[in-house]
Each structure stands twice: as C-alpha cells, then as structure tokens.
N, C-alpha and C positions, 0 to 999 in steps of 0.2 A: 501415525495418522490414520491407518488401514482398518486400524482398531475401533478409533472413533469414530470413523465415517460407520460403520459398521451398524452400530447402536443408532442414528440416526439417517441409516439411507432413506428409509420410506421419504421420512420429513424433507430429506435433499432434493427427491425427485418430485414432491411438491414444490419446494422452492425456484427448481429450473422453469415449471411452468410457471408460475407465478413472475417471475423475471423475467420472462419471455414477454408475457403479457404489459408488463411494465415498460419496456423499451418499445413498444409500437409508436408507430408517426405514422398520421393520415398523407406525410411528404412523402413523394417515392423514393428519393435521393435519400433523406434521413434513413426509412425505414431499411432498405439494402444495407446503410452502415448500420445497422442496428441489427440484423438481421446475423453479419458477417461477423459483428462482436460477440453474440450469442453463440454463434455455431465454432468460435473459438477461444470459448471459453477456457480458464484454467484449472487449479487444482480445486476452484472453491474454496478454499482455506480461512476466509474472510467467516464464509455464511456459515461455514460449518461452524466456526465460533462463537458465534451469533446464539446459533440454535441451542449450541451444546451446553454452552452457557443457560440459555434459557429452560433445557432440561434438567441440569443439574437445581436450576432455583424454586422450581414449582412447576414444568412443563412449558412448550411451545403453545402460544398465541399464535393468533392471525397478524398479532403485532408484530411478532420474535421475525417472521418472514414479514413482513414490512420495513421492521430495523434490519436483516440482511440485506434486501433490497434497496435499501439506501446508503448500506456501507457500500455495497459494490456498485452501485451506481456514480456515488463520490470517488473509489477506489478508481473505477474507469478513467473518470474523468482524468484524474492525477496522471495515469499512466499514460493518456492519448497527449495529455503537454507537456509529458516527459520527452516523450520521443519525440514531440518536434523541437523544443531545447537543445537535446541530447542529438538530433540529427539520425537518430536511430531508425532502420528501416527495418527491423526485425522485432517482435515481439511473441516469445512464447514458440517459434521456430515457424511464424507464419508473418507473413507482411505487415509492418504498422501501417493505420489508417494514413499517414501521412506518405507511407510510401505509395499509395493506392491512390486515395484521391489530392495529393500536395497539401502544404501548411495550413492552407487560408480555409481549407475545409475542415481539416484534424482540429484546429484549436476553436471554429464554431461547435464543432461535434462532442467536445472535450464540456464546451458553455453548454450545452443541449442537455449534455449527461447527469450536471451540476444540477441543472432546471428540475431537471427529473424527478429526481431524489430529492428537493427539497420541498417541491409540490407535494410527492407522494405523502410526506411528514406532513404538512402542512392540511392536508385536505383531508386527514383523518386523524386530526389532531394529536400526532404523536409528539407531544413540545418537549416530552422528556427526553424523547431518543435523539430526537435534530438537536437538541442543547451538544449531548454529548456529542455525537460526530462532527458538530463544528467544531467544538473547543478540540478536536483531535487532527482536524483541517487548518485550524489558526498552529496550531502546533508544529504541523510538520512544516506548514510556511517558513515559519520562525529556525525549525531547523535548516531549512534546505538553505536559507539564506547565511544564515551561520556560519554553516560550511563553507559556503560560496565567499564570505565575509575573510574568513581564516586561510581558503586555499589559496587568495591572491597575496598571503606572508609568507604562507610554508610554516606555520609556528602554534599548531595546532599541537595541545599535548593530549592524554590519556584520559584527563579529567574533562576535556572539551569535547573531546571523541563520543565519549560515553553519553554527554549531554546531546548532539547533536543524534548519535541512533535514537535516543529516546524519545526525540521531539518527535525526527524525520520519518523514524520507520516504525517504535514500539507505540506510539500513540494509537495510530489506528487496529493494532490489533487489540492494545487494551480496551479502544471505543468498542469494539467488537465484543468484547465480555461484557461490559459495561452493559451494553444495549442490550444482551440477551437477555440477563438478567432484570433490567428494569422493564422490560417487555413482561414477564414473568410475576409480576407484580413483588421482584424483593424488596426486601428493608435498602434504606440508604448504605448500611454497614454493608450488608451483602454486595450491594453494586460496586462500593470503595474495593473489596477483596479480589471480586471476578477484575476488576479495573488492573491493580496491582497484578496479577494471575496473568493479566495478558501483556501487560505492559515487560512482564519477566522476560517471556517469552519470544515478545517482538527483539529484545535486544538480543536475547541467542540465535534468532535468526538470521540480523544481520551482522552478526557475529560470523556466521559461517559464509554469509552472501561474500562479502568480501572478501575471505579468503575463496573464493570461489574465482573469483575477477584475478587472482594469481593464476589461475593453475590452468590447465588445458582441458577440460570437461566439454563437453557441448552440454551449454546449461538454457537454451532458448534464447540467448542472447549477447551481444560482443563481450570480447572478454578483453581487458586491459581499459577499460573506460576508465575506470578511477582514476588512474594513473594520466591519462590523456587528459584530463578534465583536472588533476593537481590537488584529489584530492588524497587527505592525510589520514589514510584509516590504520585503523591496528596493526596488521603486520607490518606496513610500509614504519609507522611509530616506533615499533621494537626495535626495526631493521636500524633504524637511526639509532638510537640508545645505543645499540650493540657497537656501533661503529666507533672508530677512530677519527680525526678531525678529518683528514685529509679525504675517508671513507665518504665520508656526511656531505663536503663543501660536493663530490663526483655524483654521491647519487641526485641531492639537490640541485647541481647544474642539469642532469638529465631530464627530472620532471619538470623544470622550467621551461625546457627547449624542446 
C-alpha cells in the first residue's frame, strides 16, 4: 500500500483538501461532526483507488477526486450506521459519532453524509460515477441483509459466504476502480477490468478482516463481533466442516447463546 500511495501522495494531499472542503455545514453542530470525521480520518484506502485507478487509465481529473469524494462520503456514511446497529463505540481507535453525540444524531449524520456525495455527483454532473457507487451501495445492502437473512439459520455455506463478501465489502472497492477509471475518461472494457481488479481485491481483504475478529490484534475495533452478532464467516465454516457431529451441535449451541 506504502508503494502506491507513494506514486500518488501529491494527488492525496489534494484530495484531503478537497474533502475537507466538501464536508463543511454552514450548521455548527453538523460542521464540529464534520470537522471530527475529517481529523480522523483513516487509511484512505478508498481514494487512493479512485485516483490510482484513474492514473493507471489516462490520468486524474477534477472528476477522479470528485469520484473519491463521493466514495468516501457514502463509505462514511455506512460506517456512522454501522456503529449504531452494531452498538459500537469505537471506530478506527477513537470514539464513534454515536458514542459522542448518541443515535438520533449519528444516523441524521450518517443521512447528511449520503446527501453530500450525491449532491456533489449530481451538481457537476458526474451520472457516470453516481450510477456506479450506487449500484455498489444497492449491493452491499443486498449483502448485509443476506447475511443477516442466513445468520438467524446458522446454515450459511462457503458458496454463500463468498457471495455475501462480494456484495457487502468487495463492491465498494470495485466502485472505487470503476470510478477512477471512468473519471479518466476509459473505454467501457477498461472500466469492466479496473471493476473486476477491485472487486478481487475487496474479497482478500475481508478475507483477512475476519480472521482478524479471531485473533487478539488491536485492529481499531472490537474483536469477537462476528461471533456476537452469529455471523458465519470462513474460519468459523472450516471450523464446522472439520468437526465431528457432536463438535458442530457444542460450537453451534454457543454462537446461539
């Protein structure tokens, strides 16, 4: 990653400004949470694909950071209704909005973030890049519910698994190529390549996420959630395959209870 950012820092530290700029509210209240999401920010990981993408296709636009700015503007959002679902008061090793100002403000702030980014698309006509990052937003819906669909059976197999990372979590990184590239002015094939390119990607990484949520790391955020919340990812999958009946009925009693 150290690599890549490398080839694109100038461009990133354009884009901070530029994000900065994008999240202001003439509200006080808004602008302080806006302000506090800014100043803890994460790896960028999103924008950097954005751009990188859009470098490899024919260069960054004004648009390439227009489309980062709206992936992370939608990315936000997901993450600020995550953690009020999830009950989570930690995000990234610093406070969630919900733990700060309670629900009823995090899931306004979460609708504000949404606003944001699709104004921003919208008001400079970017229809290509809002097309993709929605159908990447319908996406991860469609997974997160899946999940949710399958964790109240326990009967989720390997083939399911793989479909629900790729809705929930590989989508948006694939929108992320996707956009760099159409920012960049590529062919449709180009866009289809960087898409598949990111979409690989997303599912290695929650590949490793969840074995992460096993282990004892300090990773920015609780660990043993999957398990609390009943869902059926890869390792806990194998775990079952490997077992014996009587193995399977004990671990199965426990993530019920």
């Amino acid at each position: 990653m150290d690599s890549i950012k490398k080839v694109i820092s100038t461009e990133l530290k354009n884009f901070e400004s530029k994000f900065a700029d994008a999240m202001k509210s003439d509200t006080p209240l808004v602008d302080s949470i806006m302000k506090y999401i800014v100043k803890r920010k994460g790896k960028q990981i999103r924008p950097m694909f954005v751009l990188s993408a859009a470098n490899f296709c024919g260069g960054i636009t004004e648009a390439s950071y227009r489309g980062a700015a709206l992936v992370e503007l939608l990315h936000t959002a997901t993450l600020v209704h995550d953690d009020v679902v999830d009950d989570a008061y930690q995000r990234r090793g610093f406070f969630s909005i919900n733990a700060l100002w309670k629900n009823k403000i995090a899931v306004l702030v979460g609708d504000y973030l949404l606003a944001k980014g699709l104004l921003l698309s919208v008001n400079n006509e970017d229809h290509r890049l809002l097309k993709i990052v929605s159908e990447a937003v319908q996406q991860m819906s469609e997974g997160e519910l899946l999940q949710l669909e399958k964790a109240r059976k326990l009967d989720i197999d390997e083939a399911v698994y793989f479909e629900v990372i790729r809705k929930k979590t590989a989508s948006l990184i694939a929108s992320c190529c996707a956009c760099g590239a159409a920012s960049a002015g590529a062919t449709e094939e180009e866009i289809e390549r960087m898409r598949l390119f990111g979409e690989k990607i997303g599912i290695a990484f929650q590949l490793k996420d969840d074995l992460f949520d096993f282990g004892f790391d300090q990773i920015g955020k609780p660990l043993g959630i999957d398990i609390k919340e009943k869902k059926m990812t890869l390792p806990l999958i194998y775990a079952l395959q490997q077992s014996n009946r009587s193995e399977k009925r004990r671990i199965i009693n426990i993530i019920k209870n």
